[in-house]
Phi, psi and omega in degrees: 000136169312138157332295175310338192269330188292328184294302248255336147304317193296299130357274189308268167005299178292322190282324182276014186258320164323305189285339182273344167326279213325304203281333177278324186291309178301308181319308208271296197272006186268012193252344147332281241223334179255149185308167204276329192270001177261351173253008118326296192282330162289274186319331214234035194204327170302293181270359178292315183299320194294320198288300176333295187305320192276322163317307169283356166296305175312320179291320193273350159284347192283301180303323165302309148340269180318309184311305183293305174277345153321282188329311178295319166314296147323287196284016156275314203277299157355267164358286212271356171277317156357285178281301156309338152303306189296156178302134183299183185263154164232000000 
């Protein structure tokens, strides 16, 4: 797997860990200092994101995968138009 794609999973991971802090932190202590529909609205905006963040990794290996066997696909299909241009051998 490519680096960039591995930072860029690893990122998606840190943010949904984050994002999931934020939204147990607004559960427990946000109902202290805030009105009862703005920490609703925090908890379902928090945590809409962490499921988002943990979602997506998963879709960009699925596309990297698929992505990966278009590619095989191809330099077989090369390969084997390849192998038939050349001359036979004696």
């Amino acid at each position: 797997m490519d680096d960039k794609l591995k930072k860029r999973i690893i990122m998606f991971y840190a943010a949904g860990v984050v994002n999931l802090l934020i939204g147990a932190y607004a559960l427990f202590f946000g109902r202290d200092f805030l009105p009862e529909d703005k920490v609703t609205m925090l908890i379902l905006f928090f945590l809409g994101f962490a499921a988002l963040d943990f979602w997506m990794p998963v879709m960009m290996k699925k596309k990297w995968a698929q992505d990966q066997a278009k590619l095989e696909a191809q330099r077989r299909a090369m390969g084997a138009l390849s192998g038939q241009s050349q001359p036979p051998k004696t």
